[in-house]
C-alpha positions as CSV (number, residue, x, y, z in Angstrom):
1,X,12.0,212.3,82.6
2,X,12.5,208.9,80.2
3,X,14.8,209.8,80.3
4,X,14.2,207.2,83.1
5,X,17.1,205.0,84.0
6,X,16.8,201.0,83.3
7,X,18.0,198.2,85.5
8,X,19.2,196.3,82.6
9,X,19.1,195.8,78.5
10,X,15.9,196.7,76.8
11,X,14.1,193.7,75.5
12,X,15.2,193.5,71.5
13,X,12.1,195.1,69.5
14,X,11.9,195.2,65.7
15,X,12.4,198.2,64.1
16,X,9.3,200.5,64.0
17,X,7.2,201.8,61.0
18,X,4.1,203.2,59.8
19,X,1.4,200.9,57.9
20,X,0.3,204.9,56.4
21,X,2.5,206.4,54.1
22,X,3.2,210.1,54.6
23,X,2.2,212.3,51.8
24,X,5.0,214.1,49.7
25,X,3.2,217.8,50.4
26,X,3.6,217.1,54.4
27,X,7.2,215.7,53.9
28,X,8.1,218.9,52.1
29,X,6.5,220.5,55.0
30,X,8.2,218.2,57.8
31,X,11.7,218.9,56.8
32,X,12.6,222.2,57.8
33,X,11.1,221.5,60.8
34,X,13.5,218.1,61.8
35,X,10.7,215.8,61.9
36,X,11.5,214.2,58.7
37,X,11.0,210.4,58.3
38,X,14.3,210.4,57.8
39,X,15.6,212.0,61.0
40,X,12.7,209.6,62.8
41,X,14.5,206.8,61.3
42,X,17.9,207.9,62.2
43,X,16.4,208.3,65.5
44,X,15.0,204.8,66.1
45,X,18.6,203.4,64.9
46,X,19.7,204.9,67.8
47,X,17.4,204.5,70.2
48,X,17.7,200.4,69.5
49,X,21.7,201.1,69.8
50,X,20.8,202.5,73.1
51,X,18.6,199.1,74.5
52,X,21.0,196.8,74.2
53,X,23.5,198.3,76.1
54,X,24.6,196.8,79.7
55,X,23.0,197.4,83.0
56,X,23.9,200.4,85.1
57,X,26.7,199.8,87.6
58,X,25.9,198.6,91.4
59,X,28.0,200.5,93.2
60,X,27.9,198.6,96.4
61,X,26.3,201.4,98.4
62,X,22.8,199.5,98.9
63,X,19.8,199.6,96.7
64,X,18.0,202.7,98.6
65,X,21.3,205.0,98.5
66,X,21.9,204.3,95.0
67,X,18.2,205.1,94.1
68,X,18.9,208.5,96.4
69,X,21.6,208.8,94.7
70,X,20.1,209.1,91.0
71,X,17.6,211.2,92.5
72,X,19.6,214.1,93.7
73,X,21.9,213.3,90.5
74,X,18.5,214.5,88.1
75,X,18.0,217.2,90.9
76,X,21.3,218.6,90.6
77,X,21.3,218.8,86.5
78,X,17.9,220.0,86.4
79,X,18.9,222.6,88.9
80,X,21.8,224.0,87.1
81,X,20.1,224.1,83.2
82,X,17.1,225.9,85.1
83,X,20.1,228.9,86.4
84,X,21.6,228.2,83.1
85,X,17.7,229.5,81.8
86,X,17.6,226.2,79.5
87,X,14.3,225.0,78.7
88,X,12.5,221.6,80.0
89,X,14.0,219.9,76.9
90,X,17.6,219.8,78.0
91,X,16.5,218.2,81.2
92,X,15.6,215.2,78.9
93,X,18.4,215.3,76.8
94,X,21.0,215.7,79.9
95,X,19.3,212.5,81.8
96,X,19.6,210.6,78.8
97,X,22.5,211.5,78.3
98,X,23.4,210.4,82.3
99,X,22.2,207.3,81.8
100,X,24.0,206.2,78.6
101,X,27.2,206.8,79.8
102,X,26.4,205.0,82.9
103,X,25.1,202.2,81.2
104,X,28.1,202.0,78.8
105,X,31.0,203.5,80.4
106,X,30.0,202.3,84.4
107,X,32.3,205.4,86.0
108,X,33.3,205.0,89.4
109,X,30.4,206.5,91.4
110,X,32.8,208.9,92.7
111,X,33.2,210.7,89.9
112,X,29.7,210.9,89.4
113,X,29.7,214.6,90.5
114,X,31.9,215.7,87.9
115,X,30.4,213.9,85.3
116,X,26.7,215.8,86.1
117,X,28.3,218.9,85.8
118,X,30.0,218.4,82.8
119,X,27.1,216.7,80.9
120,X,25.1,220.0,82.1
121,X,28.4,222.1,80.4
122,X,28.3,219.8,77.3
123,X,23.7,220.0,76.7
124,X,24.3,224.0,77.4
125,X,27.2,224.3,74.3
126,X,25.1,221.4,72.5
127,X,22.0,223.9,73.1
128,X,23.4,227.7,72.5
129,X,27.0,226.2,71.3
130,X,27.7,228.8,75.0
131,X,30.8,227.3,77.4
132,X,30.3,227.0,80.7
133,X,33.8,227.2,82.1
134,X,35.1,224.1,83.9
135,X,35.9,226.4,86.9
136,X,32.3,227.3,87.1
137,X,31.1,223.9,86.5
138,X,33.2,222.6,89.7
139,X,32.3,225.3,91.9
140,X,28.4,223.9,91.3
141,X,29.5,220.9,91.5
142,X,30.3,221.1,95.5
143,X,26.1,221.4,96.0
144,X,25.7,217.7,94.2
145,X,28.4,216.6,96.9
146,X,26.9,218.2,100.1
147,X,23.6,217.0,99.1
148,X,25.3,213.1,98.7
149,X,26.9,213.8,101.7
150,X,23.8,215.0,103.5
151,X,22.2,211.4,102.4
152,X,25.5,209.4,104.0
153,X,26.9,209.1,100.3
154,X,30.3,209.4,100.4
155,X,32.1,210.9,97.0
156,X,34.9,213.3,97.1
157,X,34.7,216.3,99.4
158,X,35.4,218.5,96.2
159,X,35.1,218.7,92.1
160,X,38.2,220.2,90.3
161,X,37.9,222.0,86.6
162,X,40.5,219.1,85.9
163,X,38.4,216.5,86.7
164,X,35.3,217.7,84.5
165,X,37.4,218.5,81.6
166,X,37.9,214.4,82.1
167,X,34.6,213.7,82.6
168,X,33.8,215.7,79.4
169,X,36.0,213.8,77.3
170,X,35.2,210.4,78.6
171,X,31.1,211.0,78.4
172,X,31.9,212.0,74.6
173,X,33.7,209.1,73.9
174,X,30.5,207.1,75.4
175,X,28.6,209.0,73.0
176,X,31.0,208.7,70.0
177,X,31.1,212.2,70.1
178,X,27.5,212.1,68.7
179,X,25.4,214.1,71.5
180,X,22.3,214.1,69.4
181,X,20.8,211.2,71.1
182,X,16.9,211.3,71.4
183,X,15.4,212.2,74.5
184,X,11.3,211.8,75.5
185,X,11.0,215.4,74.9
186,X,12.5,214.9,71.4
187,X,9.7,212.7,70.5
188,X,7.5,214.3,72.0
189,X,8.3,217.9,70.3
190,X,8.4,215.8,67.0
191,X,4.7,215.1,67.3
192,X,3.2,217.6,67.7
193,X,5.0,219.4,65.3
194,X,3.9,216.8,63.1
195,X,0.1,216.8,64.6
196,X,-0.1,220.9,64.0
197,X,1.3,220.2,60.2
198,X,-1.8,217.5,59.8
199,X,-4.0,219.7,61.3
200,X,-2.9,223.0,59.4
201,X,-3.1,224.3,63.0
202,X,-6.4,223.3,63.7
203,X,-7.1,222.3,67.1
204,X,-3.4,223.4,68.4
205,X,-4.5,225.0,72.1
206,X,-5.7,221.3,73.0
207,X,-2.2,219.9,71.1
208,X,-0.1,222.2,73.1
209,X,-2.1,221.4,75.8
210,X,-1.4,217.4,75.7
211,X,2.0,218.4,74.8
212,X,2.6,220.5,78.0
213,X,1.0,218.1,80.3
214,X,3.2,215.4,78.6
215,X,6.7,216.8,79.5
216,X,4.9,217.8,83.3
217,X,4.2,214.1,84.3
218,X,7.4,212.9,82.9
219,X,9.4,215.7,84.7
220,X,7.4,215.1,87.9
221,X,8.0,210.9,87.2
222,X,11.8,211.4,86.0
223,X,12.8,213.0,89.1
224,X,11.4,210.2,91.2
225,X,14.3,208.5,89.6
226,X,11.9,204.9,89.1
227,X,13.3,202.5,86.9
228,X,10.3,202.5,83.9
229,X,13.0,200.1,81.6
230,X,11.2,202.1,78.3
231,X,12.7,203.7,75.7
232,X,11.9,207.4,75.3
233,X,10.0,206.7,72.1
234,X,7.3,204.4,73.3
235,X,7.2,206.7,76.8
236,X,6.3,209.5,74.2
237,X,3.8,207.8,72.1
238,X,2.1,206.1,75.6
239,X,1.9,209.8,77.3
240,X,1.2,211.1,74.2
241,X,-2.0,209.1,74.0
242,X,-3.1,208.8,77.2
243,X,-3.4,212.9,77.2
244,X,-5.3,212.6,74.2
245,X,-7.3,211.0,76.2
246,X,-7.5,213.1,79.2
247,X,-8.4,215.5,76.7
248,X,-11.2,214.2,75.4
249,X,-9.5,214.2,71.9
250,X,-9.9,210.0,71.7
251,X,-11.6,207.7,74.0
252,X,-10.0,205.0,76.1
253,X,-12.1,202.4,73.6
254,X,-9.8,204.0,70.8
255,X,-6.3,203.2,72.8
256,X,-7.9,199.9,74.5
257,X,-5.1,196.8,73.7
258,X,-5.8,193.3,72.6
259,X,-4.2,191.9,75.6
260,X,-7.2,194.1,77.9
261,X,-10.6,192.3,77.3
262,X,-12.3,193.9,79.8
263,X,-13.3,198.0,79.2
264,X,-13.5,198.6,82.5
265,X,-9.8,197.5,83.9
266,X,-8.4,198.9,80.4
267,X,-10.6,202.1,82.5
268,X,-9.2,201.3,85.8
269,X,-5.4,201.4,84.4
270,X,-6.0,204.7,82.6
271,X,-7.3,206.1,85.7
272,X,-4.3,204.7,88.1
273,X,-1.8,206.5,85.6
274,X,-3.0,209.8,85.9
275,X,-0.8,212.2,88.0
276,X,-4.0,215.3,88.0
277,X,-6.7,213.5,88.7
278,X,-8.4,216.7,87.9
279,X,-7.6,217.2,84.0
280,X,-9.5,214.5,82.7
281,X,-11.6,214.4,80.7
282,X,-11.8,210.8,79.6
283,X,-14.6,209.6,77.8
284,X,-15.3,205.4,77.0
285,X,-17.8,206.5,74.4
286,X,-17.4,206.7,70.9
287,X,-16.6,209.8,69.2
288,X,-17.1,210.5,65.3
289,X,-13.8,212.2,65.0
290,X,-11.8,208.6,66.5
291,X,-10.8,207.8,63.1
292,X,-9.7,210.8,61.8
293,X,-7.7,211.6,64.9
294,X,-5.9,207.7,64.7
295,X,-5.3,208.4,61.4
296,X,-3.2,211.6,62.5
297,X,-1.7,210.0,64.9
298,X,-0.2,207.4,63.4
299,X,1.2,209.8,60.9
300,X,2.4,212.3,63.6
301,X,4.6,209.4,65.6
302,X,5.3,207.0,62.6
303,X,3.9,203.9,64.2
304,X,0.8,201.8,63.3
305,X,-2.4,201.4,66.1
306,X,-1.0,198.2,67.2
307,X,2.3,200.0,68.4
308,X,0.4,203.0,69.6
309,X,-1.8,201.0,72.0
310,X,1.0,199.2,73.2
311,X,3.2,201.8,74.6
312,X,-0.2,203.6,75.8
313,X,-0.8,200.2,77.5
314,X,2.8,200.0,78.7
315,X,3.1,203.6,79.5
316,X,0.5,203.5,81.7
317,X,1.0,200.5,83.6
318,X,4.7,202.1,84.6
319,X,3.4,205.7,85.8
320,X,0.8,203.6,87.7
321,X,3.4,201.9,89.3
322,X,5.0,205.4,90.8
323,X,1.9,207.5,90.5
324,X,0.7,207.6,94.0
325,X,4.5,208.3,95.4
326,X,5.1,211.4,93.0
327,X,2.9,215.2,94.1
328,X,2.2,217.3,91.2
């Protein structure tokens, strides 16, 4: 769930800003709720950190048990926040996390079940600043390994409290002791929080709606473990948009790129990215309320039109691409 993990270093991208300037009434209003332009900013700084970092580790196991092996990895920490009763969000925020300190660290895969279990222990006291106790941790552990097992992934037979008190540690150090890192669901909350403030409210069943089916497809696309090699920002701002669209809220003429000519593949993408064929409502003709609902969201994710139909261009070109292998 974008959290999505990349085969190698994000291509270098200029920092991102808004060609609208956000009024000082809506800042005021922003703040309190941690969607500042500062904390986007801050944000972004990271996030650019983050893509030029190394490419996860091959650990020599072949390509298909790795990719298994990332799969039941997501399964396993997903899993355990759901017992935990965490929300959707630290799903993102643990993933991310995953991938990071695989990408930076590159642990020996076979401490790989520790280190799940101790990110979950380190998003739950991030979360509810609650400790999971190492003990506990290690005991859950032991599903992670008979489920590597069960796929002919050998590991260690069993996870000690020792060895996630390590694993802590070292994943911290990865982080420089920073876990704040922005997730999809980070960016995606940030919107709409943003959209609702623009709004004054107006319009927020069909928000929450795009919102909703936003972190659905990217938990249903996540755990597929597919390598989408896009930061979490432009996977928000594509899904963001494409819903938008499926919502009848903007037409697919609105989001169209330069680089697609022709309205009917620009169509024909848009279509192939959809996970509920069902929930669309998709519309190529013009609507009176296009402007005003552009000039929201540029204001709402910080970006200008260009940007915005560039990661709904890219967005949907990579859920296309695992679309038909993922059941909602």
């Amino acid at each position: 769930m974008g959290e999505h993990f990349g085969a190698g270093p994000r291509k270098a991208r200029a920092k991102r800003t808004c060609d609208m300037e956000i009024p000082e009434k809506l800042v005021e209003e922003f703040d309190p709720l941690g969607v500042s332009p500062e904390q986007f900013e801050e944000w972004e700084d990271k996030e650019i950190q983050a893509e030029s970092l190394p490419e996860l580790p091959v650990y020599g196991i072949g390509e298909a048990s790795q990719a298994v092996m990332l799969v039941l990895m997501l399964r396993f920490m997903n899993k355990l926040l759901s017992a935990l009763g965490e929300q959707p969000g630290a799903c993102f925020k643990a993933q991310r996390i995953l991938e990071i300190y695989m990408r930076k660290a590159k642990p020996d895969f076979q401490v790989l079940p520790a280190a799940c279990a101790a990110i979950v222990g380190l998003v739950r006291k991030f979360n509810c600043d609650t400790m999971v106790p190492p003990a506990h941790l290690a005991v859950e552990a032991s599903q992670l390994v008979k489920w590597l097992l069960q796929a002919g992934i050998e590991t260690v037979f069993a996870v000690t409290a020792e060895q996630i008190k390590e694993q802590e540690m070292l994943v911290l150090a990865a982080l420089d002791w920073d876990l704040a890192v922005p997730d999809m669901h980070n960016w995606l909350r940030a919107t709409l929080e943003r959209f609702l403030g623009l709004t004054q409210g107006r319009g927020e069943e069909s928000f929450q709606w795009v919102f909703k089916r936003c972190v659905h497809e990217a938990m249903q696309i996540g755990m597929s473990g597919t390598d989408l090699a896009l930061s979490p920002r432009v996977l928000a701002n594509g899904s963001f948009c494409l819903n938008l669209v499926a919502a009848g809220l903007l037409t697919l003429d609105d989001l169209r790129p330069d680089t697609v000519d022709d309205p009917l593949e620009w169509e024909r993408i848009f279509v192939a990215s959809r996970l509920q064929k069902g929930a669309n409502g998709a519309t190529t003709k013009s609507s009176p309320h296009s402007k005003s609902m552009l000039a929201a969201l540029k204001l709402a994710t910080g970006c200008t039109t260009e940007m915005l139909k560039d990661d709904a261009h890219l967005t949907a070109l990579a859920f296309g691409t695992v679309v038909m292998h993922v059941s909602v």
